[in-house]
Backbone as JSON Lines, residues from 0, in Angstrom:
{"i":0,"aa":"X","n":[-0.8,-35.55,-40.36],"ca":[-1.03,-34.34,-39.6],"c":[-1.16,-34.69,-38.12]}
{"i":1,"aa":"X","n":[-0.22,-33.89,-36.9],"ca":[-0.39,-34.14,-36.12],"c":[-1.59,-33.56,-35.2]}
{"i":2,"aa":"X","n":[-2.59,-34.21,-34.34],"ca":[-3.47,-33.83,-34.13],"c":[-3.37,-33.87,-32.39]}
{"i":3,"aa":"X","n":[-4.1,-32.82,-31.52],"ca":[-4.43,-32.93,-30.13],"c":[-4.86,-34.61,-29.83]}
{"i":4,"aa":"X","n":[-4.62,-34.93,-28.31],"ca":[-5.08,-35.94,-27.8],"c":[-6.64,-35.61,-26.94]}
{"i":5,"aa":"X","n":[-7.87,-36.8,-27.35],"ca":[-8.84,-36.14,-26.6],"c":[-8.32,-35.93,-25.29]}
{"i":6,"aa":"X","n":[-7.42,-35.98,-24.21],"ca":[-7.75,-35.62,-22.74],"c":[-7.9,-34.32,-23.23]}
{"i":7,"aa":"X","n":[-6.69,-33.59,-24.04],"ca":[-6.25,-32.39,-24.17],"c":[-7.54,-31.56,-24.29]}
{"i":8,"aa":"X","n":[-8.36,-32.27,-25.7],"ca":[-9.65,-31.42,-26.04],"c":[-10.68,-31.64,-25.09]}
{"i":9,"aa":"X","n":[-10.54,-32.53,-24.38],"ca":[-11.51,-32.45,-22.48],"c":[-10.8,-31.39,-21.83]}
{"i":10,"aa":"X","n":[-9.78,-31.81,-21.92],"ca":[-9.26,-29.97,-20.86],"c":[-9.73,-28.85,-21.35]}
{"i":11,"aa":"X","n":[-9.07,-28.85,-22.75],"ca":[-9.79,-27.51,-23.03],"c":[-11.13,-27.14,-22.85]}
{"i":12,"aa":"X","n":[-12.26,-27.55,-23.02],"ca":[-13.46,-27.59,-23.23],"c":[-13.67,-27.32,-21.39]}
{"i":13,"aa":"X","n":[-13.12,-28.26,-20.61],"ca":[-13.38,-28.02,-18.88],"c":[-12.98,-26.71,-18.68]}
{"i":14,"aa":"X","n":[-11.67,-26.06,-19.08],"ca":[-11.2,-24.98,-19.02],"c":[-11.92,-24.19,-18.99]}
{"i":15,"aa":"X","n":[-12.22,-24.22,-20.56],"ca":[-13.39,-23.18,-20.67],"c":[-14.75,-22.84,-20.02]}
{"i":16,"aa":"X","n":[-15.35,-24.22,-19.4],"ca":[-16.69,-23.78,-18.95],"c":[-15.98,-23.58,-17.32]}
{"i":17,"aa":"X","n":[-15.26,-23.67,-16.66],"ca":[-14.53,-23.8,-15.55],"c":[-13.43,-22.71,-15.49]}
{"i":18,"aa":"X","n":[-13.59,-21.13,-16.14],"ca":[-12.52,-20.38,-16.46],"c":[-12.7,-19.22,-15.39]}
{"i":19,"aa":"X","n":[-12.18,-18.3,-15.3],"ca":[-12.3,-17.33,-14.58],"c":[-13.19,-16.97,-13.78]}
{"i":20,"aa":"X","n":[-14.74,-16.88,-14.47],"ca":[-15.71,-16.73,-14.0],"c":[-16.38,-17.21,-12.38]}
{"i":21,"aa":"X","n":[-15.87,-18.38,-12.12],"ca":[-16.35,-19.73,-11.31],"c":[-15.39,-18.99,-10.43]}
{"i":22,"aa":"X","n":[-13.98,-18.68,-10.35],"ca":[-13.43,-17.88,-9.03],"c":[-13.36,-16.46,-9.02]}
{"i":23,"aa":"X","n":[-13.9,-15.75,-9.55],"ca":[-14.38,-14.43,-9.88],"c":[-15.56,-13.68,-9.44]}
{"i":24,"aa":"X","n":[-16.85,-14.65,-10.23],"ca":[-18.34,-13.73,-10.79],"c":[-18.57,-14.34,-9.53]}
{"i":25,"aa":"X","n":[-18.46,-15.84,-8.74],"ca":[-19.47,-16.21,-7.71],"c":[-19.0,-15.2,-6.38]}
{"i":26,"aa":"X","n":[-18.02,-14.71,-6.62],"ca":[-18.15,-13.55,-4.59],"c":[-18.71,-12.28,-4.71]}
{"i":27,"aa":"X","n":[-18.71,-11.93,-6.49],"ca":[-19.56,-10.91,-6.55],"c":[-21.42,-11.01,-6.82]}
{"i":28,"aa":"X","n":[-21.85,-12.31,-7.27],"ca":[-22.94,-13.19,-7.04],"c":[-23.43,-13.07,-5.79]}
{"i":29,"aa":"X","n":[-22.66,-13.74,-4.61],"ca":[-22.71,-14.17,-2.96],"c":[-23.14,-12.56,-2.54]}
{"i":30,"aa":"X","n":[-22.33,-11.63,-3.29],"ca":[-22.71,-10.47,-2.55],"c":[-23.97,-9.51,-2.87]}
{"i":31,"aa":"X","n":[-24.27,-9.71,-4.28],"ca":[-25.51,-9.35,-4.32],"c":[-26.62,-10.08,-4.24]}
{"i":32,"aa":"X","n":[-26.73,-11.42,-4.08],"ca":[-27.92,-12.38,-4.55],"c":[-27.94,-12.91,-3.19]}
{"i":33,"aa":"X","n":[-28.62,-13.19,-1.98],"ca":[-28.5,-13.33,-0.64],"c":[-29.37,-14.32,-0.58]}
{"i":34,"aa":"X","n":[-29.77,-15.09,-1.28],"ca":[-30.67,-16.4,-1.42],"c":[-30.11,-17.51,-1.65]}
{"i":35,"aa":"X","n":[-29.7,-18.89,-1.17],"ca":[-29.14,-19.71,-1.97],"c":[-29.75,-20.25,-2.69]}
{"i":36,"aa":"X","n":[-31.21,-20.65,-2.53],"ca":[-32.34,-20.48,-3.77],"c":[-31.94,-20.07,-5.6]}
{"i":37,"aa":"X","n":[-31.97,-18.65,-5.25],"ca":[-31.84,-18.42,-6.25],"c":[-30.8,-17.93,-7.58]}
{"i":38,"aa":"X","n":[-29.48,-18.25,-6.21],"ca":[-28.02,-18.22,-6.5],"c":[-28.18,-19.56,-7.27]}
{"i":39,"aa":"X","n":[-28.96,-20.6,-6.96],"ca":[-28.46,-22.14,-7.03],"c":[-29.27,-22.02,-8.75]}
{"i":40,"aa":"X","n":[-30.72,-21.26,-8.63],"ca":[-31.86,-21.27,-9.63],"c":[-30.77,-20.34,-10.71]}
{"i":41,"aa":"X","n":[-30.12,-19.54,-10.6],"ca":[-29.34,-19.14,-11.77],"c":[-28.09,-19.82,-12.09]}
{"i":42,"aa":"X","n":[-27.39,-20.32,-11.36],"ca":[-26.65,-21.32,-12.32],"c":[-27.32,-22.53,-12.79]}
{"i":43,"aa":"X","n":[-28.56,-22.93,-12.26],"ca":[-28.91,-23.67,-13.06],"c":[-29.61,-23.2,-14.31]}
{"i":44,"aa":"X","n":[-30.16,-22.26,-14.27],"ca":[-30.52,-21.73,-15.79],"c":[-29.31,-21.03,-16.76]}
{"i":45,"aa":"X","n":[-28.32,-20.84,-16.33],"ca":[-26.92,-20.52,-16.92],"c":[-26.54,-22.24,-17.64]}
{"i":46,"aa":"X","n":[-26.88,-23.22,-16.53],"ca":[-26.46,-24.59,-17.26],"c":[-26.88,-24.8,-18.16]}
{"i":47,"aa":"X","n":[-28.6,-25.36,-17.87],"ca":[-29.56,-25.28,-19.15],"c":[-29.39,-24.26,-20.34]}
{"i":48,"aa":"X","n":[-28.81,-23.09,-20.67],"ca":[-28.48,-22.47,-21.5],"c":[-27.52,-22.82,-22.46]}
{"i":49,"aa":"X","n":[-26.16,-22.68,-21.38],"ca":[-25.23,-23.74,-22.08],"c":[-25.53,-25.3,-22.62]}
{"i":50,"aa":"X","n":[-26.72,-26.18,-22.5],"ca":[-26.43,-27.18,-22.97],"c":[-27.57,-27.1,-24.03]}
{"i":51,"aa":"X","n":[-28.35,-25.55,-24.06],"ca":[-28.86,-25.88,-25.15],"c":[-28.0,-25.11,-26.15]}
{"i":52,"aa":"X","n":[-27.02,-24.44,-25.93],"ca":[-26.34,-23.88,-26.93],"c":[-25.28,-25.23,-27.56]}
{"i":53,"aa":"X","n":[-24.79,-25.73,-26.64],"ca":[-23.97,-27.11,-26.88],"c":[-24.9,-28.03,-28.02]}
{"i":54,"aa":"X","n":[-26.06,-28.18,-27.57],"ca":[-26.9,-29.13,-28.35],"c":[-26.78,-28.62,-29.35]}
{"i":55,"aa":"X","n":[-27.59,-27.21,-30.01],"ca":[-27.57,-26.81,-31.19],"c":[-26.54,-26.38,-31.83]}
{"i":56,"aa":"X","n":[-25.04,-26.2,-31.1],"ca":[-23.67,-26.31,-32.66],"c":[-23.22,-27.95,-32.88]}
{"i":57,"aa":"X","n":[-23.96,-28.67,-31.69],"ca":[-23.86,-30.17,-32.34],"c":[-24.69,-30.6,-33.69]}
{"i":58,"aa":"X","n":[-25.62,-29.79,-33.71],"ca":[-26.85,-30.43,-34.77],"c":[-26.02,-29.14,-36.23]}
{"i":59,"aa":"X","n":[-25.79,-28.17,-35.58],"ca":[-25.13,-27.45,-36.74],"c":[-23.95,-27.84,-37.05]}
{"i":60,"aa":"X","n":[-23.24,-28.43,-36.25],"ca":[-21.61,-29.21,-36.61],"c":[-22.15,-30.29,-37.77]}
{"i":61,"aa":"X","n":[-23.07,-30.95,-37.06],"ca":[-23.65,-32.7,-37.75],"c":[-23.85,-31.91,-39.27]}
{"i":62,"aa":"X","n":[-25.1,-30.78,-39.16],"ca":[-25.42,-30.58,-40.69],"c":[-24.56,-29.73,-41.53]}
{"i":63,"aa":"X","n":[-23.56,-29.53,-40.9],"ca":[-22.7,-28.06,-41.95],"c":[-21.13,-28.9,-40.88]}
{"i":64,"aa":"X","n":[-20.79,-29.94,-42.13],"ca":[-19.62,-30.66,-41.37],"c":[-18.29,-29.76,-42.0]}
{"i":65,"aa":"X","n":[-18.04,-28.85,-41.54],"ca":[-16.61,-28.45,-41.91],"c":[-15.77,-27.46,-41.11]}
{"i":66,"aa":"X","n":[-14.68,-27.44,-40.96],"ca":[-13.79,-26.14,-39.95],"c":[-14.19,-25.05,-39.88]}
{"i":67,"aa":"X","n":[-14.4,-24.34,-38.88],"ca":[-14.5,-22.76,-38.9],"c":[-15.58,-22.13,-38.2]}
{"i":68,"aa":"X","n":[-16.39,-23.61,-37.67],"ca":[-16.97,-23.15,-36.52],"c":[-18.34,-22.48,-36.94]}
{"i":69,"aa":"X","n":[-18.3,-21.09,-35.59],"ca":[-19.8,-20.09,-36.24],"c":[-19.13,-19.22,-37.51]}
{"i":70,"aa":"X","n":[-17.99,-19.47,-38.13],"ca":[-17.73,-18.59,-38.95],"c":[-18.67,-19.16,-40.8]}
{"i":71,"aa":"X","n":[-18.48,-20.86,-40.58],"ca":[-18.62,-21.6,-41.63],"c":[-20.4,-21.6,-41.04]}
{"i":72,"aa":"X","n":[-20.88,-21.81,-39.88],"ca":[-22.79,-21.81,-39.96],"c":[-22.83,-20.47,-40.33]}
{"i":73,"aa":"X","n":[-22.41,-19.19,-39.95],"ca":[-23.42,-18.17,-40.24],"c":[-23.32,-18.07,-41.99]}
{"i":74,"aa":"X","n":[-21.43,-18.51,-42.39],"ca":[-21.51,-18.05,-44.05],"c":[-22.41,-18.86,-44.9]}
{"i":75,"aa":"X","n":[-22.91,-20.48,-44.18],"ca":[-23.26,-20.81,-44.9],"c":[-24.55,-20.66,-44.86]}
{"i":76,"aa":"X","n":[-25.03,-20.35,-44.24],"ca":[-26.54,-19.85,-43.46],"c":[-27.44,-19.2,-43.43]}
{"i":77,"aa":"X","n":[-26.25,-17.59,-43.21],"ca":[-26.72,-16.3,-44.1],"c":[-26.03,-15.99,-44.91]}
{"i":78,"aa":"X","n":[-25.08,-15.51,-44.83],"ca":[-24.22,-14.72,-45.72],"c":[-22.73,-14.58,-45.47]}
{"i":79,"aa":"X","n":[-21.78,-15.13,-45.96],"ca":[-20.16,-14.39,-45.84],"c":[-19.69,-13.84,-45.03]}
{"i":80,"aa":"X","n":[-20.58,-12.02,-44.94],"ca":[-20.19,-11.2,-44.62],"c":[-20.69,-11.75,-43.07]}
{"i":81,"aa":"X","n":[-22.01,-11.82,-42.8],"ca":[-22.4,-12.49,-41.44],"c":[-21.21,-13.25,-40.71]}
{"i":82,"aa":"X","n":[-20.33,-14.29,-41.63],"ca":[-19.48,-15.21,-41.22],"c":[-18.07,-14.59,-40.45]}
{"i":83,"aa":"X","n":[-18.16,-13.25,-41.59],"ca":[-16.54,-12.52,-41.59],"c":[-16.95,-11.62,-40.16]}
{"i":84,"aa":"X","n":[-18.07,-10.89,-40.11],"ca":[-18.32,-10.47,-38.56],"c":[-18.05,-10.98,-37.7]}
{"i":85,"aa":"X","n":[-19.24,-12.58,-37.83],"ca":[-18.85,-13.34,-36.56],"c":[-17.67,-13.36,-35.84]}
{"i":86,"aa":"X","n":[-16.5,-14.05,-36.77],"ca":[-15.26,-13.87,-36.69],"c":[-14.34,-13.56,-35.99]}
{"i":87,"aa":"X","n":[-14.3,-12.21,-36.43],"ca":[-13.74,-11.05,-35.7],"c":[-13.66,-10.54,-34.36]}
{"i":88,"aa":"X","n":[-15.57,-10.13,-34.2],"ca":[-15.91,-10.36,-32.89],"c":[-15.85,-11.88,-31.69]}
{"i":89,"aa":"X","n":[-15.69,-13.08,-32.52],"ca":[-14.74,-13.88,-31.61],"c":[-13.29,-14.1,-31.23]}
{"i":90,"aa":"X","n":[-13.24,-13.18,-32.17],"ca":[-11.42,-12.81,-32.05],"c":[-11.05,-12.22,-31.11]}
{"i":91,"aa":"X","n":[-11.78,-10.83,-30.77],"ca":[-11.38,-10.09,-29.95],"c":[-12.83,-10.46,-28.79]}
{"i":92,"aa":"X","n":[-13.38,-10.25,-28.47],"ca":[-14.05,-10.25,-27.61],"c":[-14.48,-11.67,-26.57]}
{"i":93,"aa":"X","n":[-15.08,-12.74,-28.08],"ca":[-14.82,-14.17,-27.09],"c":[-13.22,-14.87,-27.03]}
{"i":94,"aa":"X","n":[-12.4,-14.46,-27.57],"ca":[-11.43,-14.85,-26.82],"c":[-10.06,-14.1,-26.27]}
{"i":95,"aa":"X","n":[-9.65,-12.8,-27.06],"ca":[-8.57,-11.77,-26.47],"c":[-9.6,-11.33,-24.58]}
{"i":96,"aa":"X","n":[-10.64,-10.85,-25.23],"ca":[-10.77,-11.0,-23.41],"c":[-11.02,-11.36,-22.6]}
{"i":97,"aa":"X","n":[-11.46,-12.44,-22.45],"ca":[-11.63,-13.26,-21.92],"c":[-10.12,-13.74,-21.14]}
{"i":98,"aa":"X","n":[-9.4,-14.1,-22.21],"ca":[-7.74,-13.94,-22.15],"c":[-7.22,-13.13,-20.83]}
{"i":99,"aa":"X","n":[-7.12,-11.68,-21.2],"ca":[-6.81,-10.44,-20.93],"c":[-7.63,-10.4,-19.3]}
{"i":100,"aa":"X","n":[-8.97,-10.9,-19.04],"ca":[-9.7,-10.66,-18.07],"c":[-9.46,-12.24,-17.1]}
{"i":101,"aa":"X","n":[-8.3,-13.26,-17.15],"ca":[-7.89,-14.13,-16.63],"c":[-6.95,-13.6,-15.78]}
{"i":102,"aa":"X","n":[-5.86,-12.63,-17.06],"ca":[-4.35,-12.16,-16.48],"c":[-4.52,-11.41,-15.58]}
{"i":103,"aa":"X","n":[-5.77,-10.02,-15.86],"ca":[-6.11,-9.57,-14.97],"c":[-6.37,-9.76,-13.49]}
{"i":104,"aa":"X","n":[-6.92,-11.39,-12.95],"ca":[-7.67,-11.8,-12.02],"c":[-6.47,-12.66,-11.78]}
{"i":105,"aa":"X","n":[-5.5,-12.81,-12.22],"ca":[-4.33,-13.51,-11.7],"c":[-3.39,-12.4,-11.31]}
{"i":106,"aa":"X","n":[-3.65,-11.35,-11.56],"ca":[-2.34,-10.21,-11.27],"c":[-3.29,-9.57,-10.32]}
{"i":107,"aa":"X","n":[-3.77,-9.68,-9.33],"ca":[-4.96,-8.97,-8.68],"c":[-4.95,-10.07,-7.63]}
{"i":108,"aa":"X","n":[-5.06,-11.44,-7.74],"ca":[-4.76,-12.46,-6.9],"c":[-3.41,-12.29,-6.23]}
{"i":109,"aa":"X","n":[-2.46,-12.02,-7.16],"ca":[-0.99,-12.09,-7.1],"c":[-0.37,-11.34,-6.21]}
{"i":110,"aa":"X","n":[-1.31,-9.87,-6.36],"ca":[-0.44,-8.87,-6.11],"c":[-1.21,-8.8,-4.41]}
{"i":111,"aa":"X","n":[-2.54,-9.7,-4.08],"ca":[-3.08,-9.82,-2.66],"c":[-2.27,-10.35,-1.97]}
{"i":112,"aa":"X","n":[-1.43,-11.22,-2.45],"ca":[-0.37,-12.12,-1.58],"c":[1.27,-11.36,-1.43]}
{"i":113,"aa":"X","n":[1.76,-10.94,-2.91],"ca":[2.36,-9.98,-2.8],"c":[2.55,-8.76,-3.6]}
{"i":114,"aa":"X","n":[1.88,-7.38,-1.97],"ca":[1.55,-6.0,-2.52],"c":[2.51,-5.96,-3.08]}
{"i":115,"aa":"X","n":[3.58,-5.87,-3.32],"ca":[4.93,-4.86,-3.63],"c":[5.09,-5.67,-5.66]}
{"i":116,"aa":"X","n":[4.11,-6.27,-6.3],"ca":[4.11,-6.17,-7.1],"c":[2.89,-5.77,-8.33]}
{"i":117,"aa":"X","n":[3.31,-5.36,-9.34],"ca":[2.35,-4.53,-10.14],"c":[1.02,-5.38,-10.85]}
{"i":118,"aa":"X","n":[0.19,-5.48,-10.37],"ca":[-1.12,-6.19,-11.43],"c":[-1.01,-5.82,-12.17]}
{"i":119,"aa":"X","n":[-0.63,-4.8,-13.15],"ca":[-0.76,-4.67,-14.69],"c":[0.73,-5.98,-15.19]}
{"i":120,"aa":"X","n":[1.59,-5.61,-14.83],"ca":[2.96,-5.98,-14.86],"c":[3.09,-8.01,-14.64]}
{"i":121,"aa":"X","n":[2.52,-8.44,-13.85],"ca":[2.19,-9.45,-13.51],"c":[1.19,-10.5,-14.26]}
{"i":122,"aa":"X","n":[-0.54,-9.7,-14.58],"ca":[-0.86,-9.81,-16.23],"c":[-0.23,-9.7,-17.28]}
{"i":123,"aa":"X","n":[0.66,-9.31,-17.39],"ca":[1.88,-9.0,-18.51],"c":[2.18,-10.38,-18.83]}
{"i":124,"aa":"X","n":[2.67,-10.19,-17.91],"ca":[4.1,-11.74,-18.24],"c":[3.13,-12.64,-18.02]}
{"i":125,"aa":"X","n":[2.14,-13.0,-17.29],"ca":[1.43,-14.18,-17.57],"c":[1.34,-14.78,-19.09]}
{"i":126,"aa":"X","n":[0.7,-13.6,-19.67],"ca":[0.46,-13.95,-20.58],"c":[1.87,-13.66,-22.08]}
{"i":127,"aa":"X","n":[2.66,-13.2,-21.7],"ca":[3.66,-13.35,-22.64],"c":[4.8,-15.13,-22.25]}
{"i":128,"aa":"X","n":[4.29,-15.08,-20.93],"ca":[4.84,-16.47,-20.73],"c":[4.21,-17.52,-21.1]}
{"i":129,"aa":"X","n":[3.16,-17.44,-20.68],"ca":[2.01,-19.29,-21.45],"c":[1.91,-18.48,-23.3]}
{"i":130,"aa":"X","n":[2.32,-17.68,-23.6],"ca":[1.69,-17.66,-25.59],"c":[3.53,-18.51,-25.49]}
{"i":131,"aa":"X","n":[4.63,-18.12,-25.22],"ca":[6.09,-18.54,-25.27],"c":[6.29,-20.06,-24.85]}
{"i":132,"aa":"X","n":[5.14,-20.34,-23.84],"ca":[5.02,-21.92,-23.58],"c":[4.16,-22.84,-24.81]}
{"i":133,"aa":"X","n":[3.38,-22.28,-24.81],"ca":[2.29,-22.34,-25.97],"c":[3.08,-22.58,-27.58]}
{"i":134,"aa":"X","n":[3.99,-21.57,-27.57],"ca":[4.55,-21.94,-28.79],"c":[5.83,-23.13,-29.04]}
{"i":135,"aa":"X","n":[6.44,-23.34,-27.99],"ca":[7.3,-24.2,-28.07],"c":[7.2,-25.93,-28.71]}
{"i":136,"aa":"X","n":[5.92,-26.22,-28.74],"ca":[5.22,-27.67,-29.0],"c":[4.14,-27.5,-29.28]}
{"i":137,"aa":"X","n":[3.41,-28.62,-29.56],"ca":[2.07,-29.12,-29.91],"c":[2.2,-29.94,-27.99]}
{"i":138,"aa":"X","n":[2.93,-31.1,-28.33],"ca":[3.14,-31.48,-27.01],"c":[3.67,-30.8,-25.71]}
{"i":139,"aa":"X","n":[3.89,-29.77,-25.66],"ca":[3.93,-28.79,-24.11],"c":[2.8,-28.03,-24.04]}
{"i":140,"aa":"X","n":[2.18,-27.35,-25.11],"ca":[1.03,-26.79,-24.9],"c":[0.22,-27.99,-24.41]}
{"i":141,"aa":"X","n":[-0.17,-29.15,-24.87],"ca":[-1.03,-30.3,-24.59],"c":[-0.55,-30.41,-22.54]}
{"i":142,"aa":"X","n":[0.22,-30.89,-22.33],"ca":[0.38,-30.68,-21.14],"c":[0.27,-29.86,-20.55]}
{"i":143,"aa":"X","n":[0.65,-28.28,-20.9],"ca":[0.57,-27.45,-20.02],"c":[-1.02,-27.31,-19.78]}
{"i":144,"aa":"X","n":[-1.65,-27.42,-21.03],"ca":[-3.33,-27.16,-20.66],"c":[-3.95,-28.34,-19.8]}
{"i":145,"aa":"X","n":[-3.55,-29.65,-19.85],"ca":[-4.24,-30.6,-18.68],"c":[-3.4,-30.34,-17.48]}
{"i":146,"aa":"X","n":[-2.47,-30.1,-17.09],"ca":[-1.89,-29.29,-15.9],"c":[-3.0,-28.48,-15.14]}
{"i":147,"aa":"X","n":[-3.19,-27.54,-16.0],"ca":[-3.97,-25.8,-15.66],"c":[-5.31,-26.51,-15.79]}
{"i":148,"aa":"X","n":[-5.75,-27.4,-16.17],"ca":[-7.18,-27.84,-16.04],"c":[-7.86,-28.88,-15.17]}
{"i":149,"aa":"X","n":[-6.13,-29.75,-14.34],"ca":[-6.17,-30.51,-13.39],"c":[-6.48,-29.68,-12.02]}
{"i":150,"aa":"X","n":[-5.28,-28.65,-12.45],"ca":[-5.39,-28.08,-10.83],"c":[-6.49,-26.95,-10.52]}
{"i":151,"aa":"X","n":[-7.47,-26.51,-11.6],"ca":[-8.46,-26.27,-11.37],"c":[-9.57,-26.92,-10.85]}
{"i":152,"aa":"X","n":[-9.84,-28.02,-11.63],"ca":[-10.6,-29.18,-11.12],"c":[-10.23,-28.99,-9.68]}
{"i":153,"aa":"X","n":[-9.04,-29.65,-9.42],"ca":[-8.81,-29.82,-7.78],"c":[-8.59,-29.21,-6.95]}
{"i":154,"aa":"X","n":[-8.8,-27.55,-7.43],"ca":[-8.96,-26.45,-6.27],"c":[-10.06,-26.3,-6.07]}
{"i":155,"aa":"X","n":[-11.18,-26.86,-7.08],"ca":[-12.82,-26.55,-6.59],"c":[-13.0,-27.82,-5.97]}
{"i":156,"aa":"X","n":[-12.99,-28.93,-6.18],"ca":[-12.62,-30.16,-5.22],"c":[-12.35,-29.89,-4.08]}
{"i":157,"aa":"X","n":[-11.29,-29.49,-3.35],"ca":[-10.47,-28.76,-2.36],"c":[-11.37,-27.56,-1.61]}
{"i":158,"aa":"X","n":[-12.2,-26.94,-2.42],"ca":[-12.84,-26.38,-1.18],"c":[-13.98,-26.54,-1.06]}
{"i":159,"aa":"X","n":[-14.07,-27.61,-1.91],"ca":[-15.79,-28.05,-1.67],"c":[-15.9,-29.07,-0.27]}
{"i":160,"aa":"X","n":[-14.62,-29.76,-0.24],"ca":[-14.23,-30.75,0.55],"c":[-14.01,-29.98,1.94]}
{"i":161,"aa":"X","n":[-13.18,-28.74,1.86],"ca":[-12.66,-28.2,3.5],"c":[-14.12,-27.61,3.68]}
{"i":162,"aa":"X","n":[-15.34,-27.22,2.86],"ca":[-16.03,-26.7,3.52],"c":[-17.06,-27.67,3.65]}
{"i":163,"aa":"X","n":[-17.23,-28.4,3.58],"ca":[-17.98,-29.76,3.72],"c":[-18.12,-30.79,5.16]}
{"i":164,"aa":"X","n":[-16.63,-30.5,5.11],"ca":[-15.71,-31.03,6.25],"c":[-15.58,-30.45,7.57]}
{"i":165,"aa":"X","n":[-15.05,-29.06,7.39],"ca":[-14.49,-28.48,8.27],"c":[-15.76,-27.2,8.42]}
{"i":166,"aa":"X","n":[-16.49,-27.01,7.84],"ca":[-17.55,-25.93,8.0],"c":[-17.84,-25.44,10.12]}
{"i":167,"aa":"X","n":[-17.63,-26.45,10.52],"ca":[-18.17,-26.22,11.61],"c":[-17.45,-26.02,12.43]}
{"i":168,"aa":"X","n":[-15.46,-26.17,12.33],"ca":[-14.35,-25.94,12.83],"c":[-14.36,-24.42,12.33]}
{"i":169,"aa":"X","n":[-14.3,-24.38,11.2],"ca":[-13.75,-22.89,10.99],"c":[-14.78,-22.18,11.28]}
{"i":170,"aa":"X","n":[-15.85,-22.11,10.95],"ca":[-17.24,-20.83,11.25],"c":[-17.91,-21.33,12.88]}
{"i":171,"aa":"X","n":[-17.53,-20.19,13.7],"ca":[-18.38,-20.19,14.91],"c":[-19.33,-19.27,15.12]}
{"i":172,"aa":"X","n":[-19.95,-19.08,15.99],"ca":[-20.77,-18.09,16.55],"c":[-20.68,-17.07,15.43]}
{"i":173,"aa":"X","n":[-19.55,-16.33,15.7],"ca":[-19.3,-14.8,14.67],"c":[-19.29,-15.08,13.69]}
{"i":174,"aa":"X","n":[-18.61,-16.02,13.06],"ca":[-18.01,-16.2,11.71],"c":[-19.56,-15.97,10.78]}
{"i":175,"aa":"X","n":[-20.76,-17.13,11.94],"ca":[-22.19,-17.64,11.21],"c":[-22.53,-16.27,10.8]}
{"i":176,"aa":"X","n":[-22.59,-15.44,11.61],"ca":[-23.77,-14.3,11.85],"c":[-23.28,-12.97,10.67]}
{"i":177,"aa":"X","n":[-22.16,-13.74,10.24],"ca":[-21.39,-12.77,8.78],"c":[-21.7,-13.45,7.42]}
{"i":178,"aa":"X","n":[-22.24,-14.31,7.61],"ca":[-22.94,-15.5,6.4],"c":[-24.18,-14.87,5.79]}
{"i":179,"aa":"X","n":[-24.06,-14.51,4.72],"ca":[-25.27,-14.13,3.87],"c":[-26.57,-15.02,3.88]}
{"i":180,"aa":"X","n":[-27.78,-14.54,4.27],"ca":[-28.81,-15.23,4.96],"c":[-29.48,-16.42,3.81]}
{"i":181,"aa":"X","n":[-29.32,-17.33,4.12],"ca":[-29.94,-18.44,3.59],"c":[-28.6,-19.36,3.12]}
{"i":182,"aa":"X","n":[-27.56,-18.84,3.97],"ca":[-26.26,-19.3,3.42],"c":[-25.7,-19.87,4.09]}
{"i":183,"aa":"X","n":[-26.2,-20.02,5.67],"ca":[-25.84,-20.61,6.73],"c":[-25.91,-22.43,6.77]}
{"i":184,"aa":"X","n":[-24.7,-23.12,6.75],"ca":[-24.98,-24.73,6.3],"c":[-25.6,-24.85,7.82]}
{"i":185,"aa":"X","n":[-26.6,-26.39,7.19],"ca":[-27.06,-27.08,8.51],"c":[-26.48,-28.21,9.07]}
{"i":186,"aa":"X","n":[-25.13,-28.47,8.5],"ca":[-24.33,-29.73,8.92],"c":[-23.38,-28.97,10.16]}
C-alpha cells in the first residue's frame, strides 16, 4: 500500500494550523483588540488550547489505536451513533468549510488585484482546480501540498522580515500616528 511521505504529513498538519485564519482573522483581530498585550495573550491561549487538544487525541490515538479518528474515540467511548454524528459534522463543517471559506478569501484577494473578476467565480475554479490536481496522483497531490505549505511558511517569513527590517523606512510620522495604540514598534 502506497503511503504519504512524512514531509507531506508535516505540510499538511502546518497547513492546517497555518490556514486561512493567520491571513484573514489577524486584521480583523488588529482592528478590534488595540492592545498588543492582549492580541499577543490570546494567541497564546489559542496555542495552549491547541496543544492541549493535540496532547489529548495523542493519548486517545495511543489508547484506541485504530483509523477513523474522533469517529472511532467517540464510537468507542460512547456510542456509534455519537461516532456517526461526529462524522458528519466534520464533514461538512470542519472541513467543506473551512475549504469553501479559503476559496472565498482567495477570490476576494483576487478580485482586489483584479476588479473586473468575479469572487464567487474565482472561488469556483480554485477549488474545482486543486480537487482535479488532487486527483491526478498520490504523488502531485504530495507536492502540490508542500508547495502551498512552503510558500505559506515563506510569506509569513517575508513579512515578518520587511517589517522587522524596514519598519522604520516605510512608517513615518503619519504612517505611526495610524498604528493601533500599543502597536507602535520601538526599533
Amino acid at each position: 500500500m502506497e503511503k504519504f511521505s512524512r514531509t507531506t504529513a508535516i505540510s499538511v498538519v502546518v497547513a492546517n494550523m497555518v490556514g486561512t485564519g493567520v491571513f484573514t482573522s489577524l486584521g480583523f483581530q488588529l482592528l478590534g483588540i488595540q492592545s498588543a498585550f492582549v492580541l499577543m495573550m490570546l494567541w497564546f491561549v489559542g496555542g495552549l488550547t491547541a496543544l492541549c487538544g493535540a496532547l489529548t487525541y495523542a493519548e486517545l490515538g495511543a489508547n484506541l489505536p485504530r483509523s477513523g479518528g474522533e469517529y472511532n474515540f467517540l464510537s468507542r467511548l460512547y456510542h456509534p451513533g455519537a461516532g456517526f454524528i461526529s462524522g458528519w459534522v466534520s464533514a461538512t463543517v470542519g472541513f467543506a468549510a473551512p475549504v469553501a471559506l479559503a476559496a472565498m478569501t482567495f477570490g476576494a484577494y483576487l478580485t482586489a488585484v483584479f476588479p473586473q473578476l468575479s469572487p464567487t467565480w474565482a472561488a469556483v475554479s480554485l477549488v474545482i482546480f486543486l480537487t482535479a490536481v488532487h486527483c491526478l496522483s498520490r504523488q502531485t497531490s504530495s507536492t502540490v501540498q508542500q508547495i502551498f505549505t512552503a510558500l505559506k511558511v515563506l510569506l509569513i517569513v517575508f513579512f515578518c522580515v520587511v517589517i522587522f527590517f524596514f519598519w522604520g523606512r516605510l512608517a513615518t510620522g503619519s504612517e505611526l500616528s495610524a498604528c493601533p495604540r500599543g502597536w507602535r514598534p520601538d526599533f
